[in-house]
N, C-alpha and C positions, 0 to 999 in steps of 0.2 A: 518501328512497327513491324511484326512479322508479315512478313510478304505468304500470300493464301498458299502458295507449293513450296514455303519453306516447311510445311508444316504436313507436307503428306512425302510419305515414303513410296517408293517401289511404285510409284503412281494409282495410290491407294489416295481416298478422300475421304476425312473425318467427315464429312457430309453423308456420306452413306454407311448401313451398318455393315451392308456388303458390298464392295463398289464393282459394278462393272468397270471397263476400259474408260478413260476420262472420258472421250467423245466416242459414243455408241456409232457402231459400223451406220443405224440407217439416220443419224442424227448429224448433220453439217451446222452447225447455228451460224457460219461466214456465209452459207451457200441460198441459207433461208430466204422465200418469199417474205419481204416484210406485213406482218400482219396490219392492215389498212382501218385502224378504228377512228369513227365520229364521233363529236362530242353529243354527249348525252343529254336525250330531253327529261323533260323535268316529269318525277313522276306522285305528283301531290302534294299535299303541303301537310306542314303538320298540326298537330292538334295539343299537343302536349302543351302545360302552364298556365299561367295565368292572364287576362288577353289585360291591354295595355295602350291607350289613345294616345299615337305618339305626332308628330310633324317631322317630313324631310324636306332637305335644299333641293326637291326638283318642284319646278313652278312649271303648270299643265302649258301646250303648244297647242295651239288648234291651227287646223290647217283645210282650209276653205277650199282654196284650187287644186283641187287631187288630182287632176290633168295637167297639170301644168307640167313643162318638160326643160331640165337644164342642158343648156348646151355649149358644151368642150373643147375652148380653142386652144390651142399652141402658140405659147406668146417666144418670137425669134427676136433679140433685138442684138441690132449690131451697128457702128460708127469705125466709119472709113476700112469699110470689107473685114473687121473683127467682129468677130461674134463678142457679147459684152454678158457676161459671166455674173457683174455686181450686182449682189441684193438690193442695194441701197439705191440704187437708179430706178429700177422695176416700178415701183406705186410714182414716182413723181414723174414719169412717163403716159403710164396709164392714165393720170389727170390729166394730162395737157393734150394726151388723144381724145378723150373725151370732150374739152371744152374747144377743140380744132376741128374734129370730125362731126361732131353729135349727130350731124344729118344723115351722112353715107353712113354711119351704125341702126338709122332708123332710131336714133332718140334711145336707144336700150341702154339701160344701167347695166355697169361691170360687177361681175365679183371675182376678185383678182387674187391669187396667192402670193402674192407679191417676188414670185421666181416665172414659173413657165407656161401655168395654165390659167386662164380667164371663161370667166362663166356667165350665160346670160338665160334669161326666162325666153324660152321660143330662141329662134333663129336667126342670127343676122343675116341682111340680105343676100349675102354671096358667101361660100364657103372657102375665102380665101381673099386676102386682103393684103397689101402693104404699105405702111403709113410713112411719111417723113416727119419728122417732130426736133424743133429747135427749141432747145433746154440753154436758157439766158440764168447764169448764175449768176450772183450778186454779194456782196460784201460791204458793209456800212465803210464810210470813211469819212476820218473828221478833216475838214476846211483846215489848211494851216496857218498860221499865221506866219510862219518863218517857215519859207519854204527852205527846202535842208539840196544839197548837191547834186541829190540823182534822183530827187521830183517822188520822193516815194513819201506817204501819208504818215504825216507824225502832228504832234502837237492837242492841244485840245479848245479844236473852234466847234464851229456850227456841224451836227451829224449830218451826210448827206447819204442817199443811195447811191453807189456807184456799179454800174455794171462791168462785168473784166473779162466776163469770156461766156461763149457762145459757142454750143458744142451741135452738129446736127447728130440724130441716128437713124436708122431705120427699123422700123417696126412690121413684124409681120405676123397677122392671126391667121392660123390656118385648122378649121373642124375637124376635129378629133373624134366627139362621142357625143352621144345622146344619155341622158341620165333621169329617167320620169320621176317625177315624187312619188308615183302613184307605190311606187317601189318599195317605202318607208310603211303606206298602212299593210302591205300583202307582211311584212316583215311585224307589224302590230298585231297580226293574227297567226302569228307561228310559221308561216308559208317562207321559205328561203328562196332565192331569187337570185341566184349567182353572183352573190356580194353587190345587187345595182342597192342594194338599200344602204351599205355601210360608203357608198359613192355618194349618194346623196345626203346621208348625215353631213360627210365630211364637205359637200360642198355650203351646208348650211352654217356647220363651224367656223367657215371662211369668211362666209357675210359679217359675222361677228365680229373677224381677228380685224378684217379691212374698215369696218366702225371705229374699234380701237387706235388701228393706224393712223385711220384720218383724225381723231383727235390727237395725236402726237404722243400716243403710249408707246412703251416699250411692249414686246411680244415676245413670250417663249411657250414656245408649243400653244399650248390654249390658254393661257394666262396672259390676261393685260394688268399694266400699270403705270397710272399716270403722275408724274414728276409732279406732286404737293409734300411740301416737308411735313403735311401732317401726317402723313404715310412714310414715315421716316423713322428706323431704330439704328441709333447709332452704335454697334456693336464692339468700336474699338480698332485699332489697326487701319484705320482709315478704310473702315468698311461700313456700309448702312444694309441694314435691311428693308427692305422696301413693299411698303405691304398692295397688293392690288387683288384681283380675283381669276376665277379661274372660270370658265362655262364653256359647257359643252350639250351637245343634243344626244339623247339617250334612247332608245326604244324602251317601252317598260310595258308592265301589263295592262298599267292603266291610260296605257299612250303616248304619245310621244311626248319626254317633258325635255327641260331644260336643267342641266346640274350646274348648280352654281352654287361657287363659294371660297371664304377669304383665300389666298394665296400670297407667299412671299417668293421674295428672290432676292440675293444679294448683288448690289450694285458700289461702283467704287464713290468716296464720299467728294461730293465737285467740292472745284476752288482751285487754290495755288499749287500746282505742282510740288513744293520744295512741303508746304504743309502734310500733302498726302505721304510725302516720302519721310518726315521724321515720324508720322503716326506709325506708318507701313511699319519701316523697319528699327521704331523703336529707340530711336534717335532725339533727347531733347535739348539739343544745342547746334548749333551749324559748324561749331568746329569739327570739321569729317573732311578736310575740301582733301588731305592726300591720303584718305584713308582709300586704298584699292579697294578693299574688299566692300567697302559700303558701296561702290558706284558699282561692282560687279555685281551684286544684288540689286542694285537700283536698274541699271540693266535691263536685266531679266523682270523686271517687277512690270517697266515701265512700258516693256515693246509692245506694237501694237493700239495704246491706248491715243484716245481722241484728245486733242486738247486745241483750247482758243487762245488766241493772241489776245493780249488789252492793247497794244499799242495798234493793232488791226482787226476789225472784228471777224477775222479768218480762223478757219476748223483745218485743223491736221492730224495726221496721223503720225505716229511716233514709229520710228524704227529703228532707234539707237541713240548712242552718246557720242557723241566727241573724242576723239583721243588724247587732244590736250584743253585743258582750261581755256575760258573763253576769253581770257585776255592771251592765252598764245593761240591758240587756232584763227590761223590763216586762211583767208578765201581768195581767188581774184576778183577784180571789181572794177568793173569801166569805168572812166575818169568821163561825167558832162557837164552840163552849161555853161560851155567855154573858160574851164579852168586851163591851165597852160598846156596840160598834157591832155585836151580833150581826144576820146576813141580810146584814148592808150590804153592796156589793163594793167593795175596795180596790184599786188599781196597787199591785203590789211586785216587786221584781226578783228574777229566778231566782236570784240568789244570795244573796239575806237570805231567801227562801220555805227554801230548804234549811240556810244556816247557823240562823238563829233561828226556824223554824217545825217545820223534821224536827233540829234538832241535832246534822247533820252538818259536818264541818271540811271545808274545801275549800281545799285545799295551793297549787294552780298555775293551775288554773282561771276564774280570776276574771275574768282580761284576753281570756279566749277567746271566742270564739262556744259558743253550745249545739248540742248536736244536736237536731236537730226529728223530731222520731219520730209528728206528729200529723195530722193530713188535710191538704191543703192547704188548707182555709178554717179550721182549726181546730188550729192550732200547739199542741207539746207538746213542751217545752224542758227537755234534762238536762243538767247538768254532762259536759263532758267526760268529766276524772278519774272519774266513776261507772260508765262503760258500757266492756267489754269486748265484743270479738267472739266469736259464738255459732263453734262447729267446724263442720265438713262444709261451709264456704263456697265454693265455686267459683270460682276465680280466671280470668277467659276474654281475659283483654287479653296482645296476645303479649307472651313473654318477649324479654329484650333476650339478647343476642350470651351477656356473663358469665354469664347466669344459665340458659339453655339448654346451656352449656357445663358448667355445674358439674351439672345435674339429668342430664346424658348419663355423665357421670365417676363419679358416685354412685350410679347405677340400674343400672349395668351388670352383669350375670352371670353366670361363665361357665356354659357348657351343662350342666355335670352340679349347679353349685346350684339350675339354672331348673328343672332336670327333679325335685330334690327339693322348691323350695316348691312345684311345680304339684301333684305325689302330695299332699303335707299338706294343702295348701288341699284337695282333692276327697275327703278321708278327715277333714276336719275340720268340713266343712260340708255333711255329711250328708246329701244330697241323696236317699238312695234311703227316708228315712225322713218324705220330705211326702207328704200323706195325697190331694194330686188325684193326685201320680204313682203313689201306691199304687194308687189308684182305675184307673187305664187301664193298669196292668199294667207299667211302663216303672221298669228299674233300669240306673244308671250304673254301667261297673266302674271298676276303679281301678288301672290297667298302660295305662303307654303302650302307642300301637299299634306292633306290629312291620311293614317293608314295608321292600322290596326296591327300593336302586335304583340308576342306573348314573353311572360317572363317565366324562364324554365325554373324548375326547383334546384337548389342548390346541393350540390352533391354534398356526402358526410364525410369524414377525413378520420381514421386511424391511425393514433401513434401510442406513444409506448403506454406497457401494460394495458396493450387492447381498448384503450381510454378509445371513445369518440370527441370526434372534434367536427365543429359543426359551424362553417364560417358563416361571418355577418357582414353585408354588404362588401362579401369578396373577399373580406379579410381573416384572420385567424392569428394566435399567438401561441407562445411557447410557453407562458409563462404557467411554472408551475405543471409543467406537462415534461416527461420524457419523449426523446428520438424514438418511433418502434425500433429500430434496429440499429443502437450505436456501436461502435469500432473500438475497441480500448486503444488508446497509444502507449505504448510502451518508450520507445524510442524515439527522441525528436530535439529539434536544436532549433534554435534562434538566431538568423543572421541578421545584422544591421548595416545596410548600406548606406552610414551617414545620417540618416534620419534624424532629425534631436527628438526624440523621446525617449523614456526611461523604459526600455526594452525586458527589466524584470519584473518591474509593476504589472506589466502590459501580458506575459506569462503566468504570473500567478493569477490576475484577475481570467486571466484566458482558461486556465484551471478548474478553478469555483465554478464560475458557469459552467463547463462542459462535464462536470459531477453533477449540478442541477441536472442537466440533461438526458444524463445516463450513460455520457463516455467517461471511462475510469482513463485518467491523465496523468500521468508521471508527471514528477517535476523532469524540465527541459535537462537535456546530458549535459550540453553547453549554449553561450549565451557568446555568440562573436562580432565582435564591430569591428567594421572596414578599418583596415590600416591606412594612418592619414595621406602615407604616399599614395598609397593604391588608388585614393579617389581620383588623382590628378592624369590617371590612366585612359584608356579607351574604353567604351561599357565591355567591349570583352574581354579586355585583360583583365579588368575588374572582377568580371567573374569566374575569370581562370586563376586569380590571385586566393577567391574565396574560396574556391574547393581546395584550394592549395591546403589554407588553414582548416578547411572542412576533415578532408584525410588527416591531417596531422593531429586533432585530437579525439577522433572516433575511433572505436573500436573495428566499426562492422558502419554497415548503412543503414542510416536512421529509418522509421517509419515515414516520417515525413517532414519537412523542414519548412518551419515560418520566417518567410522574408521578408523585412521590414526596406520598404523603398525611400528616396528621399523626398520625391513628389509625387501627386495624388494620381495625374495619369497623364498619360504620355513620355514618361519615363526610358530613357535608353537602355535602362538594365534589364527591362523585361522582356525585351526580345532575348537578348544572347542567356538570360539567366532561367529563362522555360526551356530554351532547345537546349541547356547543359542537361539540366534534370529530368526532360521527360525524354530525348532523344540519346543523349549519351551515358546518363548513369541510371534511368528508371526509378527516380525515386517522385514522390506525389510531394508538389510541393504550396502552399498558399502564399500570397504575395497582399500585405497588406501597405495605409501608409493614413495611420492612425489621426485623429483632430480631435473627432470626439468620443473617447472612450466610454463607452456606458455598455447596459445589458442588454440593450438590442444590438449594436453595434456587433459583441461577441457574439449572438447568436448568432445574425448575418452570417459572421465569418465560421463557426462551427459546422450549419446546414450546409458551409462549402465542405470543409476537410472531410466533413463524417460522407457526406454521396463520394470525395475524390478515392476516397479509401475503400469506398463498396458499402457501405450502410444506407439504411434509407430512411430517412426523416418523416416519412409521411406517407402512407397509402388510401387510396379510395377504398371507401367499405366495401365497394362491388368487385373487388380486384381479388381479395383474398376472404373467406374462398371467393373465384370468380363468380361472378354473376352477370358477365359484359354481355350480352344482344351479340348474338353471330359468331362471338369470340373465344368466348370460354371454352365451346366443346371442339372448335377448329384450331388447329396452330395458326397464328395469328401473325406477323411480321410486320410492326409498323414502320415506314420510311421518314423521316424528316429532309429535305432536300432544299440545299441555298447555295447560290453563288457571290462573291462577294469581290466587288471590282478595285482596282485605283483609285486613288486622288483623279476628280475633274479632272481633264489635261493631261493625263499621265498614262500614254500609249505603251508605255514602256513598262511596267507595270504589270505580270502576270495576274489573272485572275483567280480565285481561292474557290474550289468547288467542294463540298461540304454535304456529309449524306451520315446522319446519325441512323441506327436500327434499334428496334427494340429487341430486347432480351430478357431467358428466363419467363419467358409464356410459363402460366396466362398474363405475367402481370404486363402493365402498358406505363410504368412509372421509368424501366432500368435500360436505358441507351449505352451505345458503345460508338461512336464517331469514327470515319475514314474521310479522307483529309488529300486534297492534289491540285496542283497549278494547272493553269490550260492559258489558253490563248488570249491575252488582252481582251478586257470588253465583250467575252465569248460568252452570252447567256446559257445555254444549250451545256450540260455535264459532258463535257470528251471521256471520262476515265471509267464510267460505270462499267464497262467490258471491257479489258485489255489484253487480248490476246498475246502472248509473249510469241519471236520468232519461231522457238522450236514448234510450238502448235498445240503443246500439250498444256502449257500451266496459262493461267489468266492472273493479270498483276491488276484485278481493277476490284474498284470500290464495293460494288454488290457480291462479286464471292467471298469478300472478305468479311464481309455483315450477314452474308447468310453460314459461314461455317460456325460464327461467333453465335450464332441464334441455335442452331444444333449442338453443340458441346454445351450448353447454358441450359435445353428447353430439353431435358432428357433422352436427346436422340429425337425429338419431334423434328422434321421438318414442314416449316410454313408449307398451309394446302391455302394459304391466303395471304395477302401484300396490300396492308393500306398504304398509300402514298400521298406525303404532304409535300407539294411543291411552293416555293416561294421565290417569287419577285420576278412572276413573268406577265407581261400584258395579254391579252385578249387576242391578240397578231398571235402568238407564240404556243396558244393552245393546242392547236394540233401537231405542233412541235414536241410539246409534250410529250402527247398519246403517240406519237409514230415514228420517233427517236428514241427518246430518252428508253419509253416503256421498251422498245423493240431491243435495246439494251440490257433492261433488266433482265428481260426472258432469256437473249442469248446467254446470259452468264449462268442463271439459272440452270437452261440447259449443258453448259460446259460440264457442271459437274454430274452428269452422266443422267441428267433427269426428263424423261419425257414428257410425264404431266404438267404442264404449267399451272399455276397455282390459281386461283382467280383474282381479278384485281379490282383494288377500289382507286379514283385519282383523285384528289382534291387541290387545287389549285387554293393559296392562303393569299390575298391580296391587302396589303394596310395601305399601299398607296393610290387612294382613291379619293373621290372629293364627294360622298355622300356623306352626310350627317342627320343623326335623328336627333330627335328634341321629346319632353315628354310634354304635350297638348297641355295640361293643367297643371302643371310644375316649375319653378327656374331652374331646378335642380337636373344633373344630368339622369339620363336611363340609370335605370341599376341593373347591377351584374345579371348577367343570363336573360336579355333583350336579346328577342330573334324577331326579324321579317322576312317571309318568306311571300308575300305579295304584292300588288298595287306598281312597287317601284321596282321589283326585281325585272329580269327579262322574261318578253314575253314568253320565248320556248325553250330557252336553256335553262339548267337547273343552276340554280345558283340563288342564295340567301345572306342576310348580313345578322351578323350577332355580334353582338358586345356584352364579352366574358366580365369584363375588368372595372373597378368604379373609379370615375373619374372624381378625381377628389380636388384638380385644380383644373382651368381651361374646358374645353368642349372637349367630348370623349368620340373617338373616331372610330366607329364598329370595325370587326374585319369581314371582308367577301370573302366569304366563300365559293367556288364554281366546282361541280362534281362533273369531270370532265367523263368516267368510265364509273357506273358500279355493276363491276359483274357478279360482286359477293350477295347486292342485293340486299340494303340496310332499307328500311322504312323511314321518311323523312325523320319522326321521333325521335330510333333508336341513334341517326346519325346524329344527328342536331344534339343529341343528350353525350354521344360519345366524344362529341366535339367541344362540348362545355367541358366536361370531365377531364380530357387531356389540355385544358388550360389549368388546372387544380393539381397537376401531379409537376409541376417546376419545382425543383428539387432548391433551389438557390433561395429561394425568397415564402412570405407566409401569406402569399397575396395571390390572387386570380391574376394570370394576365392575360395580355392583348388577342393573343394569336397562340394557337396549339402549341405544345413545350416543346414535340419535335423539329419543330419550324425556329426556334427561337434555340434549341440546342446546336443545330446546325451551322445557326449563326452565328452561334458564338467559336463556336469547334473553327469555322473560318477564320474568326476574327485574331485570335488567339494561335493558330497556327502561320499566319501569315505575320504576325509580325516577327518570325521565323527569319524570313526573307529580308528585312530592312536592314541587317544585319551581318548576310551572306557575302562571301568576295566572288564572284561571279566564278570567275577564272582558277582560284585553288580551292576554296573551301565545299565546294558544292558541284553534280554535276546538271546536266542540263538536258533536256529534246528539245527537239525543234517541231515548229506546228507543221502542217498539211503542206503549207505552201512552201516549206522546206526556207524561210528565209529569216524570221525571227524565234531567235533560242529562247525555249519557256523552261528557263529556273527550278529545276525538281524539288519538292520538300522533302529533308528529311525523316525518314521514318519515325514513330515512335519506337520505343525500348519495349520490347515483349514484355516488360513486369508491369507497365503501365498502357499497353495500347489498350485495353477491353477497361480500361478505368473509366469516368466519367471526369477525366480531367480540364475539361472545357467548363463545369459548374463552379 
């Protein structure tokens, strides 16, 4: 990719027609007060479309005691002068203070986060307390009938309770804060209150998660789920999906309601250990006992996780394997009940301690490692074959392609069953009968909310020969229509890496179509399949094998090159086989991996090459000539903005920050992507300004999108900046506006410009848990459903629309939140420009979810980062390091000047 100062001379900027000095004498943008913007209130609703009697998942909260006042203890616990750190102790403490103390608390019900803070209605009687609390664990154990050597529980008689250990700790609550509900209605009428309102939500959220707990769900974030295999998908790999719900308390305009609704999470599938592990890793025979690498996987797969004993009804924690099989792993072992060498210690292996000392049979186990379930200085070695996985495990490592595939297949449903489990669940789990919500007055009803809202008119669509195209429930086709602006290809080849299909079929039919279309096609120069050695290669020799053959019967560099893959996705050639050709030789290339060849499939694959090459598939009527609301007659700059993280678990792992521009104002259809790693996990854009040492060039994202919008828009530069940010919560808002923005503006200003432009912010949210329903339909909304009342927020501007038709499962709107508009659009004009840039996705002939620049971003991420899976840290690549100066973030590769302004991410 050309870097934005390889591209100015003599410290000249193609951004100006005459440039002053890069940074003007009375301009500092390092030295700059940061401009301090609020998120914006809402300034009307709109009128536009047609109105629309829909239902949401928030169920109305009425709240009686509006005095009522929460209050904020500090929960310390600690055993034998440690402070005690574990989650999992915290709530089974809390109980047994409650049912040991009840009186010195004055009888007051807990609501307990089950880590540090505890909450009650009014004040307990002293502002400082210290408990002593004796926590009696216990473990089933079966009566022997043969009692075995060393007196330990085997056999199978009579179940008894046995108790084994008794732990004291100390408990100490000590008054923190006061939190009024009254906090919650001043926030129901637009009044902010120094965050006591989003305190009080969150202590409400609590009562809830601690309901859940006491029934014995699982908990993540605001989601419960309780352990019934009806709630059970099995996804394969020894994974289940685990369906439960999600609810949380919301401010809205019409009140305080409650958002509730279906929720999953993946958990690991219980039972026999040895079962999870041939599912896991794909294993259908037990012949593996010296296979290293299977237990090196097994390993890593295993640490960590909970498992029960059958021969004792004990829970442990796994922390490893064994180094030798458990017929040679040795332990030592006290010799009693007056055998000859009684006290002495003996060496005896894990597997004669359990055959001949507990008189258990051990079937398969012999040749395996143990699980070590004991400290790390102090190993504790079981059989395999003994230990099952404990339920409610958490499964966090992503799923692969199949198996997100089948949990999306199986979870799906339609609107009117989502709307009957969500009534069940909130009429089954009794929520108006816990005793804190008793206590401050607050009862949940049980009816969806009813609200009114409107369906916008669907935008019109032009393509070739000026045809209109006029979609129907969201959709539109090709058939019988030409591209407005198709690409001729002149020059182009066919690679095969192994795939079995007939690769000439697959070109001439690719042909036919793209002549319907209106791209004139040559027949392919050449037609090359991997050489059989080559496949048995690494994916990057592989691809350095095929440019091999690529130079050797080319002239010159093709237009563009069709690669046929061997599997549909997750493929190892397509990382190392995009960064050859978009990074080192510039050539636009498509990567298909064929099944079912037809005429849409080819189209599919056409609306890609024809946008990768610079053509355009499709424009809004209103685009050309403009007719856009606020845009046509201003230079315009739209942002698409995403970051995009690791696999779960994987700290290690740079994150991919991704910021598409628009280009070629007026229109709002043609993006240009810039592409950069930053900090693990780090939501917040690092690269939008990059000041280089010397002080004069900036190596970051937004100069590089705003020269690419000047050279493109006639010399215009943007006097305006819509900005689509995506995938930040409601915490991160002003993060946003007072970061990210204060970035753009400095780079802005780098290139010598004083005027800031005015800005519009829009925050793009899909991960949320509201859903609408249509009131007299089972059918989902249809395309262009906007709400802009009832359930939105009371004072922030923020509304939900759903561009896209749901054709399978419940359709999930996207939020909207308009955190800055300085440009000043009319709810209308936004709300219509917001449908419309769902309608300009260059890849597909369908509406979709969320704005194109939000979804181009994402993909420019996605698509550049697998860049990285494929890099040698150490030679092929170089690296920064973050803020903290201690973990190196991985640089990406540039793109190749002949293809960085491409839209090669479509």
């Amino acid at each position: 990719m050309e870097k934005a100062g390889d591209a100015e001379e003599a410290g000249k900027s193609p951004f100006l027609p005459h440039p002053p000095p890069t940074i003007p004498s009375n301009v500092n943008p390092d030295g700059m007060k940061p401009h301090k913007y609020s998120i914006a209130s809402r300034r009307g609703v709109g009128m536009s479309g047609q109105q629309i009697s829909l239902l949401a998942n928030h169920f109305k909260v009425s709240v009686n005691a509006t005095d009522a006042v929460f209050y904020q203890y500090t929960v310390t616990i600690s055993s034998e002068d440690k402070v005690v750190e574990s989650k999992g102790i915290g709530r089974k403490l809390v109980d047994k203070l409650y049912q040991t103390y009840s009186s010195e608390l004055a009888g007051k019900r807990f609501a307990y986060d089950g880590e540090k803070s505890l909450y009650t209605v009014g004040p307990l009687p002293q502002n400082k307390f210290e408990f002593t609390i004796v926590l009696e664990e216990s473990f089933a154990k079966r009566e022997s009938r043969n009692p075995d050597g060393d007196g330990s529980p085997v056999g199978t008689g009579k179940r008894i309770k046995h108790s084994f250990q008794s732990k004291t700790y100390k408990m100490e609550l000590s008054y923190s804060a006061k939190i009024p509900l009254k906090s919650i209605s001043l926030a129901l009428k637009g009044v902010e209150s120094d965050n006591s309102s989003q305190d009080a939500l969150r202590v409400l959220d609590i009562i809830l998660r601690q309901q859940a707990a006491n029934r014995g769900c699982l908990l993540v974030r605001q989601s419960f789920f309780r352990d019934d295999s009806k709630n059970y998908v099995d996804v394969g790999g020894g994974v289940l999906g685990l369906r439960g719900f999600h609810s949380s308390f919301r401010p809205t305009q019409g009140g305080l309601s409650l958002n509730m609704d279906v929720s999953t999470t993946m958990i690991l599938k219980p039972g026999p250990v040895m079962d999870f592990l041939k599912l896991n890793l794909n294993v259908n025979n037990i012949r593996f006992e010296n296979d290293a690498h299977f237990w090196l996987k097994a390993k890593r797969m295993l640490k960590n996780m909970r498992i029960k004993t059958t021969h004792r009804n004990m829970e442990f924690k796994i922390i490893g394997l064994s180094e030798k099989p458990c017929s040679e792993q040795y332990f030592p072992m006290k010799v009693k009940n007056g055998d000859c060498c009684e006290g002495q210690t003996v060496e005896i292996t894990v597997y004669e301690y359990f055959t001949k000392h507990l008189g258990i049979e051990l079937t398969y186990s012999a040749n395996m490692p143990c699980l070590d379930v004991g400290k790390p200085k102090r190993p504790n070695y079981l059989p395999l074959e003994l230990c099952s996985l404990v339920s409610l495990q958490r499964y966090t490592k992503a799923l692969s392609s199949n198996q997100r595939a089948t949990l999306v297949e199986r979870s799906r449903q339609k609107p009117r069953d989502r709307i009957q489990t969500l009534t069940h669940a909130l009429r089954s789990n009794q929520f108006n009968e816990d005793p804190v919500f008793s206590a401050c007055g607050i009862s949940i009803g049980k009816e969806l909310t009813e609200v009114k809202g409107r369906v916008l008119e669907t935008p019109r669509l032009k393509v070739g020969n000026r045809e209109d195209c006029i979609p129907r429930n969201g959709r539109w086709n090709f058939n019988n229509k030409r591209l407005l602006d198709p690409k001729n290809i002149e020059r182009w080849i066919v690679v095969n890496f192994s795939a079995r299909c007939d690769i000439s079929r697959i070109s001439r039919d690719l042909i036919s179509s793209a002549r319907n279309k209106g791209i004139e096609m040559e027949r392919p120069h050449t037609l090359i399949e991997e050489d059989r050695q080559a496949a048995q290669a690494s994916p990057a020799a592989r691809v350095e094998a095929m440019f091999e053959q690529i130079i050797a019967k080319l002239p010159g560099p093709p237009d563009f090159i069709l690669c046929v893959l061997p599997v549909r996705k997750n493929s190892d050639i397509y990382g190392p086989w995009k960064k050859k050709c978009l990074c080192d030789i510039g050539i636009v290339t498509q990567c298909i991996c064929p099944v079912k060849v037809n005429d849409q499939y080819l189209t599919n694959v056409l609306l890609k090459i024809n946008s990768k090459l610079g053509g355009i598939n499709s424009l809004l009527e209103i685009e050309q000539p403009s007719n856009l609301p606020l845009i046509k007659d201003t230079p315009t700059m739209i942002l698409g903005m995403d970051v995009s993280h690791g696999s779960p678990g994987r700290s290690d792992i740079p994150s991919i920050a991704a910021v598409v521009g628009s280009r070629c104002w007026p229109l709002i259809s043609r993006y240009r992507a810039s592409v950069r790693t930053q900090s693990p996990k780090v939501e917040m854009i690092e690269a939008l300004y990059k000041p280089l040492p010397n002080g004069n060039n900036d190596d970051g994202i937004i100069r590089e999108l705003l020269v690419d919008f000047y050279k493109t828009s006639n010399g215009h530069k943007p006097k305006q900046i819509i900005v689509f940010r995506d995938g930040v919560s409601e915490s991160q808002f002003n993060q946003v506006l007072n970061i990210e923005l204060e970035q753009i503006i400095k780079a802005y200003q780098h290139l010598g410009e004083t005027d800031v432009p005015k800005f519009t912010v829009i925050v793009g949210q899909k991960n949320h848990y509201t859903k609408l329903f249509q009131a007299n339909s089972p059918e989902n909304v249809p395309p262009g459903t906007v709400v802009d009342t009832k359930i939105v927020h009371p004072r922030n501007y923020d509304f939900y629309m759903c561009t896209h038709a749901g054709m399978i499962g419940t359709s999930r709107p996207a939020h909207y939140h308009v955190l800055l508009d300085e440009i000043g659009f009319s709810p209308n004009d936004l709300q219509n420009l917001i449908q419309s840039l769902s309608y300009v996705y260059q890849r597909s002939t369908t509406a979709i979810s969320i704005v194109a620049p939000i979804c181009y971003a994402h993909l420019a991420a996605q698509q550049m980062g697998q860049f990285l899976k494929f890099e040698d840290l150490s030679e092929t690549s170089s690296a920064h390091t973050t803020s903290g100066g201690s973990i190196p973030i991985q640089d990406l590769p540039r793109l190749n000047k002949k293809v960085a302004g491409s839209m090669f991410f479509c």
